[in-house]
DRENNULUM-607573 format. One record per residue: residue number from 1; x, y, z of N, C-alpha, C in turn. Coordinates in Angstrom, 1 decimal, always signed. Atoms other than C-alpha are relative to their C-alpha. Layout:
N
<pt nr="NUM" n_x="X" n_y="Y" n_z="Z" ca_x="X" ca_y="Y" ca_z="Z" c_x="X" c_y="Y" c_z="Z"/>
...
END
This chain:
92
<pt nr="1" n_x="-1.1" n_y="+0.9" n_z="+0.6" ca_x="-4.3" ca_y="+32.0" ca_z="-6.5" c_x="-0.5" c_y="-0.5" c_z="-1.3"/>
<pt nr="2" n_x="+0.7" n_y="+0.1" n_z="+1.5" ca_x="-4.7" ca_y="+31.2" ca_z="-10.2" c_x="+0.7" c_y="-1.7" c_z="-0.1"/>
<pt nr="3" n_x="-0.4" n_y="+1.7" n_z="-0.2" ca_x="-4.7" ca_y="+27.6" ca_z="-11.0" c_x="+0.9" c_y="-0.3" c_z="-1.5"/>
<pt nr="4" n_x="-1.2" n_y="-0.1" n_z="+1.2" ca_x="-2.2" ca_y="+28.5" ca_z="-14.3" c_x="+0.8" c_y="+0.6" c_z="+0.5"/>
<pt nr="5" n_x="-1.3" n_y="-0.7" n_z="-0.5" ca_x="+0.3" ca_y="+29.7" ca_z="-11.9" c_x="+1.0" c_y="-1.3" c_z="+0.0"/>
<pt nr="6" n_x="-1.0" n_y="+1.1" n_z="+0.4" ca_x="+3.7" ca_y="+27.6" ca_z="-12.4" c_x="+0.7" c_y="+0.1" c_z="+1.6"/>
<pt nr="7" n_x="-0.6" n_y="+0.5" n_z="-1.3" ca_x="+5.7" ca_y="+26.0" ca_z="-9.9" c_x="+1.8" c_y="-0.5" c_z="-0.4"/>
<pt nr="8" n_x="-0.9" n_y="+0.4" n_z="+0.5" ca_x="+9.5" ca_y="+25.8" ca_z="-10.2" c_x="+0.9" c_y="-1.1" c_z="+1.0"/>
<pt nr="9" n_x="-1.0" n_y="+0.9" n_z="-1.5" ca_x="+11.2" ca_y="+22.7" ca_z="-8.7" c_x="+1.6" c_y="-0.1" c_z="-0.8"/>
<pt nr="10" n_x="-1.4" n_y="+0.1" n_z="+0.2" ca_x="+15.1" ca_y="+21.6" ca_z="-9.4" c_x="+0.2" c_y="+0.0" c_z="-1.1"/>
<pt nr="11" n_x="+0.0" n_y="-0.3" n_z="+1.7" ca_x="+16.2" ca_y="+22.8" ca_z="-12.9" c_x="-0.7" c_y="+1.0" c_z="-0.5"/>
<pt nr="12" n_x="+1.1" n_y="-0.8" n_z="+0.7" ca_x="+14.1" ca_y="+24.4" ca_z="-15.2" c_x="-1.3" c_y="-0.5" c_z="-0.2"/>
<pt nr="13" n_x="+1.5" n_y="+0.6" n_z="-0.3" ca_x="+10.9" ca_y="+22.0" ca_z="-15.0" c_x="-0.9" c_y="+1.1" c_z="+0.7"/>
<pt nr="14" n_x="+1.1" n_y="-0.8" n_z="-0.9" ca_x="+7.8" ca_y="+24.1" ca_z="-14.5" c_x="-1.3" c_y="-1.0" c_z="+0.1"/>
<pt nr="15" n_x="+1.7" n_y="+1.0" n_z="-0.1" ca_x="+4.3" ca_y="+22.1" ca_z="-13.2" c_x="-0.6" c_y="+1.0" c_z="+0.1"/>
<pt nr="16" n_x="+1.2" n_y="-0.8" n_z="-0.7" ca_x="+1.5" ca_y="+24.1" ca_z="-13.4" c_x="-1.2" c_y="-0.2" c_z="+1.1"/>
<pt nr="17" n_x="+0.5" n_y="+0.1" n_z="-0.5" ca_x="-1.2" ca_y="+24.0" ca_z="-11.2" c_x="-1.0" c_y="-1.5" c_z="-0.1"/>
<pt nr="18" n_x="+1.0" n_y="+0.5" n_z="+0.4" ca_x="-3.4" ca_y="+22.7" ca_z="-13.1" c_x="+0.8" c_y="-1.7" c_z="-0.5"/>
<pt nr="19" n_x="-1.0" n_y="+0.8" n_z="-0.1" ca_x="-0.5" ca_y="+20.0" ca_z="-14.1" c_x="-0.2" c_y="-0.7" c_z="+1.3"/>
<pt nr="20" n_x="+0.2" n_y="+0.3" n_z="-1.6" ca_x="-0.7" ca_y="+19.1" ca_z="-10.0" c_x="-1.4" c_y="-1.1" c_z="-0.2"/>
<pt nr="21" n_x="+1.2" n_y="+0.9" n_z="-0.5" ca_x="-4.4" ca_y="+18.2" ca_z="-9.9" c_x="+0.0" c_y="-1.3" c_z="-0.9"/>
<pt nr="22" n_x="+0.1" n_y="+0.9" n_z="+0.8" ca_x="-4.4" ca_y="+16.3" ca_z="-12.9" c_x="+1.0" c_y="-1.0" c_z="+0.3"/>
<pt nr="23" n_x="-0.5" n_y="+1.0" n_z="-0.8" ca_x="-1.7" ca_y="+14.0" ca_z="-11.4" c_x="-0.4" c_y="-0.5" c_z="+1.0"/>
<pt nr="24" n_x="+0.2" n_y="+0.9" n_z="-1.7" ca_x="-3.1" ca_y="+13.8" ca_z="-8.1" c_x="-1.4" c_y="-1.0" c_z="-0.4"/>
<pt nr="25" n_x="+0.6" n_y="+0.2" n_z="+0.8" ca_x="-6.0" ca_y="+12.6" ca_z="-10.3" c_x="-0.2" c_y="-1.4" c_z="-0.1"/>
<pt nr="26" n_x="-0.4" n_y="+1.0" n_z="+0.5" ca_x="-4.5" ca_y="+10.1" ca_z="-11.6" c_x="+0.9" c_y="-1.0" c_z="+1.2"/>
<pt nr="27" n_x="+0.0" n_y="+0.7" n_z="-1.2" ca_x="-3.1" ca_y="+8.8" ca_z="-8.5" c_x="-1.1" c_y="-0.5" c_z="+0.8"/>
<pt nr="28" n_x="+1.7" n_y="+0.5" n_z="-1.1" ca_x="-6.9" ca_y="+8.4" ca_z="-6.8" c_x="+0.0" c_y="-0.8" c_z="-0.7"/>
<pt nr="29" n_x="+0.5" n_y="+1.6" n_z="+1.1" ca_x="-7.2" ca_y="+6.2" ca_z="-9.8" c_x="+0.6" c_y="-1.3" c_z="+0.3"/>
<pt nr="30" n_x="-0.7" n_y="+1.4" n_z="-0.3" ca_x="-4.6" ca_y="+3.7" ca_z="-8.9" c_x="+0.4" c_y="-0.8" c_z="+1.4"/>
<pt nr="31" n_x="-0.4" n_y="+0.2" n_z="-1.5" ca_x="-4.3" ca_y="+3.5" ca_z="-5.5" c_x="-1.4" c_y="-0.3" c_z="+0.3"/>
<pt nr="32" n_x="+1.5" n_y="+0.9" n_z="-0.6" ca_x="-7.2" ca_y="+1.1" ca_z="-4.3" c_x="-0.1" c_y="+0.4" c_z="+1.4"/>
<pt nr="33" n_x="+0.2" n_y="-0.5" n_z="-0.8" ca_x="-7.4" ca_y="+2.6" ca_z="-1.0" c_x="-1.3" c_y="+1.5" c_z="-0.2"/>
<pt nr="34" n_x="+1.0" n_y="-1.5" n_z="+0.4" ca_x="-9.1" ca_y="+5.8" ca_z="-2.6" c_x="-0.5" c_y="-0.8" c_z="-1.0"/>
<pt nr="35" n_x="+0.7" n_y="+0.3" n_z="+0.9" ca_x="-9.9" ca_y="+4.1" ca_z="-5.6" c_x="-1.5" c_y="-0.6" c_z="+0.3"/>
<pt nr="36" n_x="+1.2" n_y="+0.7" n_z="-0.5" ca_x="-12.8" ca_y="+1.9" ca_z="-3.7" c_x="-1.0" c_y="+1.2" c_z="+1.5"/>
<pt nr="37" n_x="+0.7" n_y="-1.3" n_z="-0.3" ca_x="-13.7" ca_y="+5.0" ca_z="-1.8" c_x="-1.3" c_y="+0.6" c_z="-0.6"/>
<pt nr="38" n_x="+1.1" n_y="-0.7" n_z="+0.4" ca_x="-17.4" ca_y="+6.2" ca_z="-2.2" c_x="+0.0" c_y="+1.6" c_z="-0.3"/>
<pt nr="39" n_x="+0.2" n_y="-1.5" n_z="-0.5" ca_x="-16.4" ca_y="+9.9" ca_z="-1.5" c_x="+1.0" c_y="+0.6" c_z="-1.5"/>
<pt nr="40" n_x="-1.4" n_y="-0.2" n_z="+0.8" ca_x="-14.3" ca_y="+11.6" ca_z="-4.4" c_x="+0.8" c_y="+1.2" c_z="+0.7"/>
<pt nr="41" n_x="-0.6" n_y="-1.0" n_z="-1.0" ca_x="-13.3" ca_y="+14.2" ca_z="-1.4" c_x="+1.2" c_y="-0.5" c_z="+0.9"/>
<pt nr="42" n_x="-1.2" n_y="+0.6" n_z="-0.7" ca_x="-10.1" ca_y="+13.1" ca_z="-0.6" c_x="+1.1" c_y="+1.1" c_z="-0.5"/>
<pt nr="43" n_x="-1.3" n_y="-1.0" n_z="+0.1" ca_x="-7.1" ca_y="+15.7" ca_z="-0.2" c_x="+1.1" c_y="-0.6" c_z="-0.7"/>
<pt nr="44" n_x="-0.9" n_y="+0.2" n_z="+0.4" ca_x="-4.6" ca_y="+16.0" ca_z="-1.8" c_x="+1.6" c_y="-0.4" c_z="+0.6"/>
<pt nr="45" n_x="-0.8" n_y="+0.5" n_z="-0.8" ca_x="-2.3" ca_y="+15.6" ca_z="+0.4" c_x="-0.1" c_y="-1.3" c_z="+0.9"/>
<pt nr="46" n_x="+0.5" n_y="+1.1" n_z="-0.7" ca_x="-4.2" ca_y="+12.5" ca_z="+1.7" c_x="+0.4" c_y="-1.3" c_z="-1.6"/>
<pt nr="47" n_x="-0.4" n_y="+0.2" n_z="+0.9" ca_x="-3.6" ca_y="+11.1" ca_z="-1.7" c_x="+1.2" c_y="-0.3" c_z="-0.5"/>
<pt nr="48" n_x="-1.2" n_y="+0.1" n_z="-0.5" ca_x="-0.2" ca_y="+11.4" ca_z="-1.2" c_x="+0.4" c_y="-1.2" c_z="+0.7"/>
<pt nr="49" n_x="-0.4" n_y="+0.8" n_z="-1.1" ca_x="+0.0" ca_y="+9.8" ca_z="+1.7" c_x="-0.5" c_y="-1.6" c_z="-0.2"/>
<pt nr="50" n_x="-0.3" n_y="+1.4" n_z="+0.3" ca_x="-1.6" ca_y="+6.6" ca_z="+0.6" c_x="+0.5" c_y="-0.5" c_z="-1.0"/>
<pt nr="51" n_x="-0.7" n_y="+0.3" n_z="+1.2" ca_x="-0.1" ca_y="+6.4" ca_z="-2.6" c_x="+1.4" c_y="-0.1" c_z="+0.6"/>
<pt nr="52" n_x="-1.0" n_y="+0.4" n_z="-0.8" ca_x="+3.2" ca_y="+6.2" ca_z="+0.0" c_x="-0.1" c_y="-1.4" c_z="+0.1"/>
<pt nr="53" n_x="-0.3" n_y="+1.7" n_z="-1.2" ca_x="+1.7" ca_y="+3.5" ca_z="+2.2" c_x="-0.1" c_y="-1.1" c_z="-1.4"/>
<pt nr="54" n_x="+0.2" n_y="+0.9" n_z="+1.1" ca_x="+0.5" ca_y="+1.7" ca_z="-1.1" c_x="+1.4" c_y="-0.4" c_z="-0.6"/>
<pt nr="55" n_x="-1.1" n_y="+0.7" n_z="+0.6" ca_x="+3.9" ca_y="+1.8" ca_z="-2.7" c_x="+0.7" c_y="-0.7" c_z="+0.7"/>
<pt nr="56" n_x="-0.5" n_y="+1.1" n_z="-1.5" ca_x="+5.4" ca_y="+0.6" ca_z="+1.1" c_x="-0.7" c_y="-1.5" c_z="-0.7"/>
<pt nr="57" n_x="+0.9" n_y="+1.8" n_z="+0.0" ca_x="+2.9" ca_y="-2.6" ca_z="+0.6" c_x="+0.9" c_y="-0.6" c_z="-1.2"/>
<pt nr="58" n_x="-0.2" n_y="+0.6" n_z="+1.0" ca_x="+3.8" ca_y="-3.1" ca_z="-2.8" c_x="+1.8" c_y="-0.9" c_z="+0.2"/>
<pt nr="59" n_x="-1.5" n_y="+0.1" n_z="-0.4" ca_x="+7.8" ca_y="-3.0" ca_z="-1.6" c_x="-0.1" c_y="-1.1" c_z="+0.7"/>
<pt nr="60" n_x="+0.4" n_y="+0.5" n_z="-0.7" ca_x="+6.6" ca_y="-5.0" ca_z="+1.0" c_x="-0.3" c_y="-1.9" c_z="-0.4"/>
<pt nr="61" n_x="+0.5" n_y="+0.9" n_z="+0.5" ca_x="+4.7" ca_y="-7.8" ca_z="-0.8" c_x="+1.2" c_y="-0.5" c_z="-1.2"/>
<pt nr="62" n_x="-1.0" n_y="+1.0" n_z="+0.7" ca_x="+7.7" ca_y="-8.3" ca_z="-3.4" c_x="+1.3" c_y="-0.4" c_z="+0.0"/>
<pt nr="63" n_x="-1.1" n_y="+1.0" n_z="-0.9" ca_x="+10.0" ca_y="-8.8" ca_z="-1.0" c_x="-0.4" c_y="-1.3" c_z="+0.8"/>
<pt nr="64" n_x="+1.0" n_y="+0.8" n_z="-0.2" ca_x="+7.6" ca_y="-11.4" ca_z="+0.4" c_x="+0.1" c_y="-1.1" c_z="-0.9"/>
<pt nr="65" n_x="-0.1" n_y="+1.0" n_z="+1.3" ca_x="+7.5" ca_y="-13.2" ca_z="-2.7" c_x="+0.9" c_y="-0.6" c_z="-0.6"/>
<pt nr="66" n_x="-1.9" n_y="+0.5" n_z="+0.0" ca_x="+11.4" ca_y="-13.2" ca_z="-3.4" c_x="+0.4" c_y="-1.2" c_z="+1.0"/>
<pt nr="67" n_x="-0.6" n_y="+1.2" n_z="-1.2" ca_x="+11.9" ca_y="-14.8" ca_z="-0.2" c_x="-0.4" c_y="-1.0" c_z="-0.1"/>
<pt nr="68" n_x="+1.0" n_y="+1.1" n_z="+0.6" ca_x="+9.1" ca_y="-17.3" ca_z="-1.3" c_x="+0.7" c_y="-1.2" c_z="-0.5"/>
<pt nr="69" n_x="-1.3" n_y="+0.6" n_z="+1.1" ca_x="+11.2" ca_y="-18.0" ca_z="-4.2" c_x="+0.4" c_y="-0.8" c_z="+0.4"/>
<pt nr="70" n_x="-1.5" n_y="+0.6" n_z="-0.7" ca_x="+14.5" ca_y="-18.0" ca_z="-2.6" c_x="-0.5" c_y="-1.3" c_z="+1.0"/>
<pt nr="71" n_x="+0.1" n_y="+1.5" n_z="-0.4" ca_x="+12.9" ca_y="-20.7" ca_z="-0.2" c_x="-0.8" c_y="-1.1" c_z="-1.2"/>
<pt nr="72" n_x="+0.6" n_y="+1.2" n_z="+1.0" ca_x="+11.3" ca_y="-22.6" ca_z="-2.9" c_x="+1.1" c_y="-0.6" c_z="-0.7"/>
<pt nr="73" n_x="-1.4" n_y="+0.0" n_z="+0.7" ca_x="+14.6" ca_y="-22.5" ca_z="-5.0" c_x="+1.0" c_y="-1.2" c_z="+0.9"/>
<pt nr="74" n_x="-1.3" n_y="+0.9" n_z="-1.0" ca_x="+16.4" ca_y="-24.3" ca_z="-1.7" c_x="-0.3" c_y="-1.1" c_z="+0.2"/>
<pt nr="75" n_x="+0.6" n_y="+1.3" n_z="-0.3" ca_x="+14.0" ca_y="-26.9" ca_z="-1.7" c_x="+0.3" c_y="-1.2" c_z="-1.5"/>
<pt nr="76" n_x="+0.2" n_y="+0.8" n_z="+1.5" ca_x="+14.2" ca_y="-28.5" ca_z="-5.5" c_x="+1.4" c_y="-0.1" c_z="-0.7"/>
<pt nr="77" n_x="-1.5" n_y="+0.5" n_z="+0.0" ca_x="+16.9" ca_y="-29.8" ca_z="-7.3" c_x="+0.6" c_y="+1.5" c_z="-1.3"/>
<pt nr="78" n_x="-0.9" n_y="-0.9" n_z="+0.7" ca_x="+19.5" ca_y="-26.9" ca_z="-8.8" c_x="+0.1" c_y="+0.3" c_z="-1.4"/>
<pt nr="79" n_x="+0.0" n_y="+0.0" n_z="+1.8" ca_x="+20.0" ca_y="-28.0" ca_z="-12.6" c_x="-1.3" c_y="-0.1" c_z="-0.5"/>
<pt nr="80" n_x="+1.3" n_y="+0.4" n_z="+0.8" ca_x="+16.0" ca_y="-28.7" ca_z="-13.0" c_x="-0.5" c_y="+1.3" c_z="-0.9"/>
<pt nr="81" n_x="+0.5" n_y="-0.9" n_z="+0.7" ca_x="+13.8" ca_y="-26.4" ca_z="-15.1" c_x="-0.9" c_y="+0.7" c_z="+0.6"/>
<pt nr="82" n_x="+0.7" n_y="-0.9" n_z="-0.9" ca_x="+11.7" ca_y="-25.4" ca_z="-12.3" c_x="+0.7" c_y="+1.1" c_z="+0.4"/>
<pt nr="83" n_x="-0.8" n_y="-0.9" n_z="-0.2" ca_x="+14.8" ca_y="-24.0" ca_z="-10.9" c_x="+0.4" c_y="+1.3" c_z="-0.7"/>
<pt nr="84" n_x="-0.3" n_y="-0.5" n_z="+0.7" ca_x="+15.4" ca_y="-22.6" ca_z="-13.8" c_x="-0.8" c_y="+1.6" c_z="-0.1"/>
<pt nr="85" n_x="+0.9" n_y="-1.0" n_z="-0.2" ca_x="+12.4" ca_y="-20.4" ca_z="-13.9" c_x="-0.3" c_y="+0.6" c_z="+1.0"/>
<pt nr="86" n_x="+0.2" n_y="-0.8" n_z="-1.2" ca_x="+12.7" ca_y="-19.6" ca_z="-10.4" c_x="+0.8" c_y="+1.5" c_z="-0.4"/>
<pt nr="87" n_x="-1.0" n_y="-1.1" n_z="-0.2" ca_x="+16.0" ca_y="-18.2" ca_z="-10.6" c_x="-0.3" c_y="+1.2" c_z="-1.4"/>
<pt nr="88" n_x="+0.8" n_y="-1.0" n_z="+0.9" ca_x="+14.6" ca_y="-15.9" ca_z="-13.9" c_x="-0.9" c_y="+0.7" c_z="+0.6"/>
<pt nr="89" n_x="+0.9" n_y="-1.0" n_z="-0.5" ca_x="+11.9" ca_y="-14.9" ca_z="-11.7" c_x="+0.8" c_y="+1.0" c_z="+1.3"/>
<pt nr="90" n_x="-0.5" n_y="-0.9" n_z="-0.6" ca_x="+14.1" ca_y="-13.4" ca_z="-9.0" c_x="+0.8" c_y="+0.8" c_z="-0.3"/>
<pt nr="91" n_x="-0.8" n_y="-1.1" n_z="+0.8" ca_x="+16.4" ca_y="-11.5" ca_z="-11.4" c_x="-0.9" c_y="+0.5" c_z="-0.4"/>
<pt nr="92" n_x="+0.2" n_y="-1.2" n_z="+0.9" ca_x="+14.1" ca_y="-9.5" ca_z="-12.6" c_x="-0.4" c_y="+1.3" c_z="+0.7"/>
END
């Protein structure tokens, strides 16, 4: 298998191989799961997979934080400038 072989997904986009690794790459790098990993032997396909669960959490934690808000928001008074900045923080 040559690692300059192309890959064609929906359209005319081609990734090469070599395209592939270098993303998955760059995924080890941001995903603190592998990133704090001693080993740099982590599949690619495993790479994948926590760079899933990782974005789940993140999904996870800023709906978490909304709700926060939104109760913080119910507690203080409506016209103030706290409020103010709440309600800006949950539109964004």
């Amino acid at each position: 298998m040559s690692s300059r072989r192309s890959r064609q997904s929906s359209g005319s986009t081609r990734i090469t191989d070599d395209q592939i690794i270098e993303l998955v790459s760059k995924l080890r790098q941001l995903v603190p799961e592998i990133r704090h990993r001693r080993s740099d032997k982590v599949s690619a396909s495993k790479v994948l997979q926590e760079t899933c669960n990782y974005i789940r959490s993140l999904h996870k934690e800023v709906d978490d934080l909304s709700e926060r808000l939104s109760q913080l928001l119910a507690t203080i008074d409506a016209d103030s400038a706290e409020a103010a900045i709440i309600r800006s923080l949950i539109n964004q």
